[in-house]
C-alpha positions as CSV (number, residue, x, y, z in Angstrom):
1,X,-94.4,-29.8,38.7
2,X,-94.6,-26.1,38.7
3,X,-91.7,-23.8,38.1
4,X,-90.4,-22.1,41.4
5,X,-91.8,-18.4,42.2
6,X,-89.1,-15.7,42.2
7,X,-88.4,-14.3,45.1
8,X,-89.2,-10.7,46.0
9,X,-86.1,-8.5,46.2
10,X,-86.3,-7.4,49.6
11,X,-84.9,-3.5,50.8
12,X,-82.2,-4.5,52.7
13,X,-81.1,-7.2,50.0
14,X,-81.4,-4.2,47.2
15,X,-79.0,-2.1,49.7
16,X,-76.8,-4.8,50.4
17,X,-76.3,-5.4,46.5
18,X,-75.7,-1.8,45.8
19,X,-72.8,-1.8,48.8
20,X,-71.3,-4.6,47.5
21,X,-71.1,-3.7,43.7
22,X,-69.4,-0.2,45.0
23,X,-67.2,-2.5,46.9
24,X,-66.8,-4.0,43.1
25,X,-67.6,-7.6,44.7
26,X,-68.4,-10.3,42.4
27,X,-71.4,-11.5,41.5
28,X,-70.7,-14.9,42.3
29,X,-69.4,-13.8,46.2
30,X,-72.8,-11.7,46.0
31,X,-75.1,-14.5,45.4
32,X,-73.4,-16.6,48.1
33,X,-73.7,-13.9,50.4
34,X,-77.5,-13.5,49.7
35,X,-77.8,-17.1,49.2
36,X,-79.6,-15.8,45.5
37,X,-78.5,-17.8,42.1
38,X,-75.6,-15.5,40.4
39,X,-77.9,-15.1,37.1
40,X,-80.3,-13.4,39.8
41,X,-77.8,-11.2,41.1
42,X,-76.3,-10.3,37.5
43,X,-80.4,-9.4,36.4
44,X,-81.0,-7.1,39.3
45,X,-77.5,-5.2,39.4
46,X,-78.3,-4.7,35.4
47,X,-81.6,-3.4,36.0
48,X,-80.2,-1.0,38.8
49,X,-77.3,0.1,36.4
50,X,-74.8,-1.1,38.5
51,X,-71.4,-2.5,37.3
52,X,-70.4,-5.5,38.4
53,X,-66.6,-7.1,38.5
54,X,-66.3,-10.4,35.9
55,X,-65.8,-13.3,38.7
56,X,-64.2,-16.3,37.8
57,X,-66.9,-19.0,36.1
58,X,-67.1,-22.5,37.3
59,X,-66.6,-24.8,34.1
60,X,-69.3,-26.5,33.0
61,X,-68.8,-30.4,32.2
């Protein structure tokens, strides 16, 4: 099986990233939002040199 495509960052999702990090949203209530896996969310904000809050993990185990 192959590995899943990445989605293409869309312009409105872009926006709505870049209105929610100002809103200093977490990137965990981000992804849900976008329906995106947080990792995603965390890789794009970095790339557009936005900050975004530490959200609470979800423990692994």
């Amino acid at each position: 099986m192959a590995p899943a495509k990445p989605r293409v960052w869309t312009e409105d999702e872009i926006k709505l990233l870049i209105d929610l990090a100002h809103l200093k949203t977490s990137a965990p209530a981000i992804a849900k939002q976008l329906g995106r896996h947080t990792a995603s969310i965390r890789r794009r904000a970095h790339q557009l040199g936005l900050l975004l809050p530490e959200g609470k993990r979800e423990p692994q185990g």
